[in-house]
C-alpha positions in Angstrom: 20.9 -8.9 7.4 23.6 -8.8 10.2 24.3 -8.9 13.7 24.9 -5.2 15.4 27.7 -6.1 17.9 26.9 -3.1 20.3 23.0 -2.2 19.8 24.0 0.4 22.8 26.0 2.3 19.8 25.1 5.9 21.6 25.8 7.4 17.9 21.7 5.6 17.5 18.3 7.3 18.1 16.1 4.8 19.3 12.0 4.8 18.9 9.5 2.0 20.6 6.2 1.5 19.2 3.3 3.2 21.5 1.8 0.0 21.4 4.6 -1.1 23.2 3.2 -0.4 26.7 0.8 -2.8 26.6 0.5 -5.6 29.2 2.8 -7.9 27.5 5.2 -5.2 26.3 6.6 -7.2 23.0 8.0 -5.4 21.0 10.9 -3.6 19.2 13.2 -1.1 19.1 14.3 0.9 15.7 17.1 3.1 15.1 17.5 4.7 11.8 20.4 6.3 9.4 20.9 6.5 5.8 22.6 3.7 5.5 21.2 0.8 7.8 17.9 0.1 9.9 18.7 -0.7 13.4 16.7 -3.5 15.2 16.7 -4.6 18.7 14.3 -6.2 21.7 12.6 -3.5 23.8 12.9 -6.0 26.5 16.3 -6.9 26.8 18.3 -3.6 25.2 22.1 -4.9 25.8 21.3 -7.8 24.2 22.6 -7.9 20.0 20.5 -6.5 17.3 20.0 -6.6 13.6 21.0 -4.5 10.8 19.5 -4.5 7.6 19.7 -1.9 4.6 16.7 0.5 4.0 15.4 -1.5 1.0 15.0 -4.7 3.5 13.6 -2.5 5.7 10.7 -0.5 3.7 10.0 -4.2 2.2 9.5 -5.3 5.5 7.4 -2.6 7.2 5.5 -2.7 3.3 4.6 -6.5 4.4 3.4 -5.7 8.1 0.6 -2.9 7.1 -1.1 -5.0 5.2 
């Protein structure tokens, strides 16, 4: 994993999570390409995000469904 200097890369589609509206609105932001998933806070979106590869990144989303 590493930091993303400019999560505001304009290169970047970013999707939220529909459950993201909810009262407390927690949650994250994802940004994908072939060669990295890009992570950052729905909240705060200037602040640094996370890059990990795609491996990391099905692992990850393969650990949260179940």
């Amino acid at each position: 994993m590493t930091m993303k200097p400019d999560p505001s890369d304009p290169g970047l589609t970013w999707f939220k999570s529909s459950y993201s509206s909810g009262a407390g609105g927690e949650c994250v932001e994802v940004a994908a390409r072939h060669e990295a998933v890009h992570v950052r806070d729905s909240k705060d979106t200037t602040r640094m995000g996370l890059t990990v590869d795609g491996a990391a990144w099905a692992a990850f989303v393969n650990f949260a469904a179940r």
